[in-house]
N, CA, C and O atoms as a GROMACS GRO file, in nm:
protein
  332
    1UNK      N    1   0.083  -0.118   0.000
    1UNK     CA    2   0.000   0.000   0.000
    1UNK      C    3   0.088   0.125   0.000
    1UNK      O    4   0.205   0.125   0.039
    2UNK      N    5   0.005   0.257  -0.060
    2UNK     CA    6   0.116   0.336  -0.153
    2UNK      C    7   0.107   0.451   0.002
    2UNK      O    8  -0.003   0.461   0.056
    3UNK      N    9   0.229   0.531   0.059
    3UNK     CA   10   0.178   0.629   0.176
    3UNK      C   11   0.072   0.764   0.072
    3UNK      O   12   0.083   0.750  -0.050
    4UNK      N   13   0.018   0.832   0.100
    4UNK     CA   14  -0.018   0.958   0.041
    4UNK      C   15   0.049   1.073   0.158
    4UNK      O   16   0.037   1.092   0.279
    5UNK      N   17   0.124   1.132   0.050
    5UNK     CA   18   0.252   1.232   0.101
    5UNK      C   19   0.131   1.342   0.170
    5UNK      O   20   0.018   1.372   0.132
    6UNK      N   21   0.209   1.384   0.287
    6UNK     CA   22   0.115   1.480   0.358
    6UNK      C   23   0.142   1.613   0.233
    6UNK      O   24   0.223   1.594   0.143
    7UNK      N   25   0.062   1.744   0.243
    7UNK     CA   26   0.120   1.838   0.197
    7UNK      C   27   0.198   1.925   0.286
    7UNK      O   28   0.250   2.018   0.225
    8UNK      N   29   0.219   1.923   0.390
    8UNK     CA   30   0.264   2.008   0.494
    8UNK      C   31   0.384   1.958   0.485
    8UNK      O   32   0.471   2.044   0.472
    9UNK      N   33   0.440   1.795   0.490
    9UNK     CA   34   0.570   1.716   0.515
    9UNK      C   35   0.664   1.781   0.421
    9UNK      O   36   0.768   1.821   0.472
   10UNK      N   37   0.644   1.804   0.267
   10UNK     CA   38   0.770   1.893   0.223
   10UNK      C   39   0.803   1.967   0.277
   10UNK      O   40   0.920   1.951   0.312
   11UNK      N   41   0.755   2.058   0.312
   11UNK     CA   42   0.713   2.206   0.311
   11UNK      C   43   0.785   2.266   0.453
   11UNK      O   44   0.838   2.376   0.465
   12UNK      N   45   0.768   2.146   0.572
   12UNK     CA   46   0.826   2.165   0.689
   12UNK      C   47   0.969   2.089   0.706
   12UNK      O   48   1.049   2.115   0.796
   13UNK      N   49   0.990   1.983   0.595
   13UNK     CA   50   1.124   1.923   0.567
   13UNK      C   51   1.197   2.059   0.536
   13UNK      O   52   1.271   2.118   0.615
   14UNK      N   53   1.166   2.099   0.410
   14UNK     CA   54   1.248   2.213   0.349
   14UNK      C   55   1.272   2.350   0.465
   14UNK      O   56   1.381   2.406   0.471
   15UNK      N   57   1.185   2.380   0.530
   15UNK     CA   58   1.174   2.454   0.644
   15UNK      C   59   1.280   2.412   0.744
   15UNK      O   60   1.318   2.509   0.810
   16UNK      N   61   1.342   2.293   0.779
   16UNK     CA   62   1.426   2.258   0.828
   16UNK      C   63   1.525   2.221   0.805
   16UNK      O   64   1.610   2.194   0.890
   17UNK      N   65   1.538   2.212   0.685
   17UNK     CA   66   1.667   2.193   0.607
   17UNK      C   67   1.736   2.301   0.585
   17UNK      O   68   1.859   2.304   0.591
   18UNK      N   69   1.635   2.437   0.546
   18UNK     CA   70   1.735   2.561   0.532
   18UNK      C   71   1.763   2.577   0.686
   18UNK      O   72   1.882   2.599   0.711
   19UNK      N   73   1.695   2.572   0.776
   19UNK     CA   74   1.708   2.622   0.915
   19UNK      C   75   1.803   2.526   0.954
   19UNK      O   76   1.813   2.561   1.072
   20UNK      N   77   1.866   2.448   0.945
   20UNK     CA   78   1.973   2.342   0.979
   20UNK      C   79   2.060   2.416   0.906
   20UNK      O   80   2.150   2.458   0.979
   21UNK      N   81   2.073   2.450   0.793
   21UNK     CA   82   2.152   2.498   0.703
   21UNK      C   83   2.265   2.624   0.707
   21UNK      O   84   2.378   2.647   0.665
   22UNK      N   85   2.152   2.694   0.793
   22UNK     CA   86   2.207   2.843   0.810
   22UNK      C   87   2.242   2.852   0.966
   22UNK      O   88   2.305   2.946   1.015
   23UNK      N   89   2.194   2.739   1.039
   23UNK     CA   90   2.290   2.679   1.166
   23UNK      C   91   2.377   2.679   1.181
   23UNK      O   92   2.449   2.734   1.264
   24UNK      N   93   2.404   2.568   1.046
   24UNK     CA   94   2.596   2.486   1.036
   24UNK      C   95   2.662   2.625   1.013
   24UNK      O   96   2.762   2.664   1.072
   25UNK      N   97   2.592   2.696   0.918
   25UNK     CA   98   2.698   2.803   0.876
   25UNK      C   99   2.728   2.902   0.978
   25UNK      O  100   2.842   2.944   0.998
   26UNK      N  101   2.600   2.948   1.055
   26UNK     CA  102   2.664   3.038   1.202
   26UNK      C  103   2.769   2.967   1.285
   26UNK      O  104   2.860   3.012   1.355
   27UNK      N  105   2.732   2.855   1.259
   27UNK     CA  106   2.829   2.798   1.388
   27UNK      C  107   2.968   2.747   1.380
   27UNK      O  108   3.030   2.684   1.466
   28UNK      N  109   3.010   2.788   1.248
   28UNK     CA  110   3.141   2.773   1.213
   28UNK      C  111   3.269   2.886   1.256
   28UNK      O  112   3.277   2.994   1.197
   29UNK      N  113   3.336   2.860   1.332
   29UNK     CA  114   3.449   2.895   1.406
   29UNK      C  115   3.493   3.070   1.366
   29UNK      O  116   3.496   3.169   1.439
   30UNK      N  117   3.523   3.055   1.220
   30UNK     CA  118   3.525   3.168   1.154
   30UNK      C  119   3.419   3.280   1.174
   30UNK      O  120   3.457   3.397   1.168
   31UNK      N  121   3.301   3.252   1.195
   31UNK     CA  122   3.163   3.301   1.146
   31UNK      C  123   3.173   3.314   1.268
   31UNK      O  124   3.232   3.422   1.270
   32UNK      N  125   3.158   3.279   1.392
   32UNK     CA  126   3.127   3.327   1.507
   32UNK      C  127   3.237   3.432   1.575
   32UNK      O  128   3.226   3.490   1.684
   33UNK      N  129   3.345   3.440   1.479
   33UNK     CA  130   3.457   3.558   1.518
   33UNK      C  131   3.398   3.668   1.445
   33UNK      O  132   3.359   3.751   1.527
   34UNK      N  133   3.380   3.698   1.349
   34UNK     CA  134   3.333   3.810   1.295
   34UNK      C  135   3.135   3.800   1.337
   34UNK      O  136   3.089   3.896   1.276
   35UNK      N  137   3.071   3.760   1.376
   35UNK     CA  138   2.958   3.734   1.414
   35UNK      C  139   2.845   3.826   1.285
   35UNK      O  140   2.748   3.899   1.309
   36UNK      N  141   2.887   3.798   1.187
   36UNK     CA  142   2.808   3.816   1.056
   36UNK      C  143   2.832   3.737   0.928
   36UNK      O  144   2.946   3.721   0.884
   37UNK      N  145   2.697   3.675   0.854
   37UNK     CA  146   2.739   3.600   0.758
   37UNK      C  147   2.661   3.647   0.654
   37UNK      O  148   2.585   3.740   0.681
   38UNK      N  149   2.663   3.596   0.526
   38UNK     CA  150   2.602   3.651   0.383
   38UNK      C  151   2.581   3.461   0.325
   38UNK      O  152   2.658   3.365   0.320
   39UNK      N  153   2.409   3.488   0.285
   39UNK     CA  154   2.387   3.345   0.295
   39UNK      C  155   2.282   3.371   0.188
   39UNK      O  156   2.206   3.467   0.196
   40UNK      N  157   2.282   3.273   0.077
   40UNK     CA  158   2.163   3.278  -0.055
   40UNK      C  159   2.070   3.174  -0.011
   40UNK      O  160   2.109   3.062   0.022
   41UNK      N  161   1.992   3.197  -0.010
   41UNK     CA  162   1.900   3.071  -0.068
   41UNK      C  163   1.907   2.964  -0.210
   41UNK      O  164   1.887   3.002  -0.325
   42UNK      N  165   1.935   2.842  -0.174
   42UNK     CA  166   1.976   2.752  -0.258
   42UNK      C  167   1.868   2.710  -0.398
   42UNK      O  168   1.747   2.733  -0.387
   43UNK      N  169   1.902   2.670  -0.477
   43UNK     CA  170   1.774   2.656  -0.608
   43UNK      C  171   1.738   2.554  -0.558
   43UNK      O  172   1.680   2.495  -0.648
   44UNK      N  173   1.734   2.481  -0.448
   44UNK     CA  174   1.699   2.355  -0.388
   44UNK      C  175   1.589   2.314  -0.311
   44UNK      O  176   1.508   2.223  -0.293
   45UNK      N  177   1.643   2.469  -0.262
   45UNK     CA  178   1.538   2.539  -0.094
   45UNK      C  179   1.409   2.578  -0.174
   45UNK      O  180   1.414   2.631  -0.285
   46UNK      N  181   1.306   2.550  -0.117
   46UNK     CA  182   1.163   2.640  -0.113
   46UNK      C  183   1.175   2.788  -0.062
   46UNK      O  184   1.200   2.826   0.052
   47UNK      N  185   1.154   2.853  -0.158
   47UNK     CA  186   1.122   2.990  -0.122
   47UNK      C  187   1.034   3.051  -0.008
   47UNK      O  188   1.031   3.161   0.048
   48UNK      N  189   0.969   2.941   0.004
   48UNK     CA  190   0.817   2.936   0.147
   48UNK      C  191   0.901   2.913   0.230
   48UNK      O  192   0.870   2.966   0.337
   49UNK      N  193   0.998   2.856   0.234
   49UNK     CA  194   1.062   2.777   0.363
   49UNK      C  195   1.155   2.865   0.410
   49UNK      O  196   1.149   2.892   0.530
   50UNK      N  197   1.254   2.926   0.331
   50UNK     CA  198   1.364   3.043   0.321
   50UNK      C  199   1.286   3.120   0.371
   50UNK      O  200   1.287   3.120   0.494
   51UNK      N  201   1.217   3.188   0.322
   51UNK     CA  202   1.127   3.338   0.412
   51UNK      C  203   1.080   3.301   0.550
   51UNK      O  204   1.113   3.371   0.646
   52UNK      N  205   1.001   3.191   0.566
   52UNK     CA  206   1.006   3.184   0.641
   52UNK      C  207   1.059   3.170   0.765
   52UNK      O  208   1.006   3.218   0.865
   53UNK      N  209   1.193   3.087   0.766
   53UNK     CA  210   1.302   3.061   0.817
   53UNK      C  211   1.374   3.222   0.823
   53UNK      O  212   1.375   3.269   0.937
   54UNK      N  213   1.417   3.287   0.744
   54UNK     CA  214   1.458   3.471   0.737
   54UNK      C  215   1.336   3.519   0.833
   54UNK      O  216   1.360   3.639   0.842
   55UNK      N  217   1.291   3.510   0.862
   55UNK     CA  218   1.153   3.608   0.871
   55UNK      C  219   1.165   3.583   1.072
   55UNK      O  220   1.167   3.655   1.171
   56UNK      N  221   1.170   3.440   1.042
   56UNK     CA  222   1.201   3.405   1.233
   56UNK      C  223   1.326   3.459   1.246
   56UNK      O  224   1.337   3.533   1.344
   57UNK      N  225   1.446   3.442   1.163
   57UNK     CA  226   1.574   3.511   1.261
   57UNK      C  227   1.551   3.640   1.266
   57UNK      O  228   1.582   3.708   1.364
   58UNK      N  229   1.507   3.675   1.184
   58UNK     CA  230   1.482   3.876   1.196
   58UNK      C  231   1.418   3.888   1.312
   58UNK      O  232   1.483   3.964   1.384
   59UNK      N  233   1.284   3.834   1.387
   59UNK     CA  234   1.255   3.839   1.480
   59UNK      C  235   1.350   3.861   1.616
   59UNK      O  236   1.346   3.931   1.717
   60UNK      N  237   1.453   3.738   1.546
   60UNK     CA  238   1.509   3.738   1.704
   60UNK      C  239   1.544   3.844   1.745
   60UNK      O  240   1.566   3.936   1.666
   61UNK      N  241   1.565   3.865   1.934
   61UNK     CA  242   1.620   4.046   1.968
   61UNK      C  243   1.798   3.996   1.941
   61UNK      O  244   1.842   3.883   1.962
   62UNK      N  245   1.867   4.100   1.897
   62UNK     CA  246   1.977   4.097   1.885
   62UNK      C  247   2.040   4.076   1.775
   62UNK      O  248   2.161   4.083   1.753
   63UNK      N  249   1.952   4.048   1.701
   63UNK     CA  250   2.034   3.982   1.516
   63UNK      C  251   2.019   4.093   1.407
   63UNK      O  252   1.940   4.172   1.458
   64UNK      N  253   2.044   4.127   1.318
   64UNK     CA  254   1.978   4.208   1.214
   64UNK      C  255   2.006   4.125   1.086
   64UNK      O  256   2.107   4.058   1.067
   65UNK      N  257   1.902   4.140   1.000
   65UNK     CA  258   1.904   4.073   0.882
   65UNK      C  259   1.909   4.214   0.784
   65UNK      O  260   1.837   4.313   0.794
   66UNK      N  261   1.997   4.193   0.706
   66UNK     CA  262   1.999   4.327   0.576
   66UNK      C  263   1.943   4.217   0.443
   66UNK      O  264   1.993   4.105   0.444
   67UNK      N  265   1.870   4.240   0.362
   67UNK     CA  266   1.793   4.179   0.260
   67UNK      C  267   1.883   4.226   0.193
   67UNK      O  268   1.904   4.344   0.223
   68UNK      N  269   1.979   4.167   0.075
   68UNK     CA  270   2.058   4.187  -0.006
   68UNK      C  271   2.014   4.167  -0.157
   68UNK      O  272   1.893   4.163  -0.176
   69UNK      N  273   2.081   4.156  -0.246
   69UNK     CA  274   2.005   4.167  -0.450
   69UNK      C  275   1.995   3.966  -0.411
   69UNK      O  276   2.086   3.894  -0.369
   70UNK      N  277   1.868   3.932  -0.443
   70UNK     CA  278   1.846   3.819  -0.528
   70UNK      C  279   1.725   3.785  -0.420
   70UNK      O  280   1.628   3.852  -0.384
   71UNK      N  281   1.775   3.641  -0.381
   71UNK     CA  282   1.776   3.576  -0.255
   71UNK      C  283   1.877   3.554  -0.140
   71UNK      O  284   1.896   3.447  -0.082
   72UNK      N  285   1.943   3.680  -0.113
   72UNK     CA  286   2.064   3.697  -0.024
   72UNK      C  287   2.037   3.734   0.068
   72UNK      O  288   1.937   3.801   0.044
   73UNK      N  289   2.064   3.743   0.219
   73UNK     CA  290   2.083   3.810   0.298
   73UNK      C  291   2.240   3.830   0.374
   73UNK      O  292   2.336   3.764   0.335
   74UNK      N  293   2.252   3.955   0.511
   74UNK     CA  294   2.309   3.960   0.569
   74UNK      C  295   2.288   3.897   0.734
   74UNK      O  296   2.210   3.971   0.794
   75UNK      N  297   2.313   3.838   0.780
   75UNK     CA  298   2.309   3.806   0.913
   75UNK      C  299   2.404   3.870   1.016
   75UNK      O  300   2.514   3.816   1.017
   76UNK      N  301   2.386   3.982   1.111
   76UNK     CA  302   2.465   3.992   1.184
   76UNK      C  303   2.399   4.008   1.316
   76UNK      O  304   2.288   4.053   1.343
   77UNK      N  305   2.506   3.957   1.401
   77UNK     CA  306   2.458   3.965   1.544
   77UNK      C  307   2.556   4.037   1.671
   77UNK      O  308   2.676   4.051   1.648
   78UNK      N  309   2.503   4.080   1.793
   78UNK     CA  310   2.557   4.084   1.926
   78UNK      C  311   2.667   4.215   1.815
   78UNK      O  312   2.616   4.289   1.732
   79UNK      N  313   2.787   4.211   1.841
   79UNK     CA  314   2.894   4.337   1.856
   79UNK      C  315   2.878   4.387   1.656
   79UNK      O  316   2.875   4.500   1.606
   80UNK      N  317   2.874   4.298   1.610
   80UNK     CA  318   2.782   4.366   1.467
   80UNK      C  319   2.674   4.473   1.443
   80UNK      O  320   2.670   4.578   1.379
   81UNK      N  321   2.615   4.426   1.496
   81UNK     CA  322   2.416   4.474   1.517
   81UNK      C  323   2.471   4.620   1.575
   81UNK      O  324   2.441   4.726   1.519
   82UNK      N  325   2.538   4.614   1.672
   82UNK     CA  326   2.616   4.743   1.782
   82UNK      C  327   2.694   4.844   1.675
   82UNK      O  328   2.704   4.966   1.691
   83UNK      N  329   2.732   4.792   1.599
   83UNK     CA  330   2.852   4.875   1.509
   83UNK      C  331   2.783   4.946   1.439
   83UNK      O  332   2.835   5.023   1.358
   0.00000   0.00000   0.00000
């Protein structure tokens, strides 16, 4: 018997995949010394999922997101955000 794919299950996969994504990349050694990164959205990623995922870190207190040309942003946080 065949499953019938939820519609939500992509949708929150991809939602977590960029959000895993842009994790690994904050949390890389380099990236947490300068505490700002520049990150595209992949032709891979859902655009629903990316905004959405952008849309929660902007929320957070302390981060700033600069919307850059395409699907780019800036991420900076803590002594960045300050500068």
């Amino acid at each position: 018997m065949h499953k019938i794919a939820s519609p939500v299950a992509p949708s929150r996969e991809s939602y977590e995949l960029v959000g895993r994504r842009i994790q690994r990349l904050i949390a890389a050694p380099g990236v947490q010394k300068v505490q700002v990164i520049t990150v595209a959205r992949n032709d891979d990623e859902s655009p629903e999922a990316w905004h959405q995922v952008i849309q929660e870190i902007e929320e957070t207190s302390g981060v700033r997101i600069e919307h850059l040309d395409g699907n780019t942003v800036r991420i900076g946080w803590r002594e960045y955000c300050e500068a």
